[in-house]
C-alpha positions as CSV (number, residue, x, y, z in Angstrom):
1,X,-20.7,-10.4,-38.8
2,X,-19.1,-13.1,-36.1
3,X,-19.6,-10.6,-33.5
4,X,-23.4,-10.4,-34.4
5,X,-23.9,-13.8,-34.7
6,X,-22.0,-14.6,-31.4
7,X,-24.3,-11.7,-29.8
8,X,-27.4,-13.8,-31.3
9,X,-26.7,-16.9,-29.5
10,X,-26.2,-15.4,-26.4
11,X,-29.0,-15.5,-23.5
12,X,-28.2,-12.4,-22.2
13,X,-28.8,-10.1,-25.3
14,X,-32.5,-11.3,-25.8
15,X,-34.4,-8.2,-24.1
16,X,-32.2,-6.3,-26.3
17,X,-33.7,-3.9,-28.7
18,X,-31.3,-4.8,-31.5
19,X,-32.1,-8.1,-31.0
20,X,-35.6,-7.9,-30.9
21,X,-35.2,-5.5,-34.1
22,X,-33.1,-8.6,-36.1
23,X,-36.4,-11.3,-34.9
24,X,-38.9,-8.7,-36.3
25,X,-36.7,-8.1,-39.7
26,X,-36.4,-12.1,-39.9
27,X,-40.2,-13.0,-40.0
28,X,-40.3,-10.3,-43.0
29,X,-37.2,-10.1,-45.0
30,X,-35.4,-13.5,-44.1
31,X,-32.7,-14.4,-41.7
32,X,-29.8,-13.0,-44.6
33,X,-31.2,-9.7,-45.1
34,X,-31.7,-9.6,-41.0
35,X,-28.2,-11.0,-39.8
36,X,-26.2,-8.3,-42.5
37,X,-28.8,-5.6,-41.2
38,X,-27.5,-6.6,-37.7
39,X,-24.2,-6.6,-38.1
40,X,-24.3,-3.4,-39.6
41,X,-25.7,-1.6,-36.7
42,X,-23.2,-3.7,-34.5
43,X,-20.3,-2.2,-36.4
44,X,-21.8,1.3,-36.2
45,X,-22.4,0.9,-32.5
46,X,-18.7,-0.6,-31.9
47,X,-17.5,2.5,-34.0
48,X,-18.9,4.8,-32.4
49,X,-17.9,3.3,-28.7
50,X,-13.6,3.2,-30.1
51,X,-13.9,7.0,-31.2
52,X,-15.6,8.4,-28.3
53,X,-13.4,6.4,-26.2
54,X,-16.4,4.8,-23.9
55,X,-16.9,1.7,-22.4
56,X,-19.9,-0.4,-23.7
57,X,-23.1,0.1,-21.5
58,X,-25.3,-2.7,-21.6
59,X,-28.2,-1.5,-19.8
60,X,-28.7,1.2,-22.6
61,X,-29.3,-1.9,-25.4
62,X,-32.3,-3.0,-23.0
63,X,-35.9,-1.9,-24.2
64,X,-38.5,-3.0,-26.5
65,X,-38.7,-2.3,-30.0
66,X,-41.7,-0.6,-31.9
67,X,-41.6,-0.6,-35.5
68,X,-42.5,2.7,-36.8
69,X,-45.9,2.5,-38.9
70,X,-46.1,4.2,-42.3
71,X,-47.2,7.6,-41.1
72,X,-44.7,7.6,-38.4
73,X,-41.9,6.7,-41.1
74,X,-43.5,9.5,-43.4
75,X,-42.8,12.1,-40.7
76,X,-39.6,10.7,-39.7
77,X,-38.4,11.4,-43.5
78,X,-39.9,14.9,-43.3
79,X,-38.0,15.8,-39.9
């Protein structure tokens, strides 16, 4: 959760997707829900980098997020 906060602070991790994700989740569900959700996905991500044995790529976190619309989150479910 420190680690997601720290990354929330930081200048740098603004045209982040994640980020981006955790200001669209705030407006709707609250800053709690939003910072847990975060840090979540920032534990998965750190996971995932320690048992593949790869360096973190920040370029890759760069992007802009869409939130998926019902139908789209319907089809998503199906797949």
């Amino acid at each position: 959760m420190q680690l997601f906060m720290g990354m929330r602070r930081c200048k740098d991790t603004k045209s982040w997707r994640m980020m981006q994700r955790y200001e669209y989740m705030k407006k709707n569900k609250g800053s709690g829900k939003s910072i847990i959700s975060g840090a979540r996905k920032t534990a998965e991500i750190v996971w995932a980098l320690l048992t593949a044995k790869t360096e973190f790529d920040s370029a890759k976190m760069t992007g802009i997020y869409k939130p998926m619309n019902l139908l789209e989150q319907a089809l998503a479910a199906a797949n």
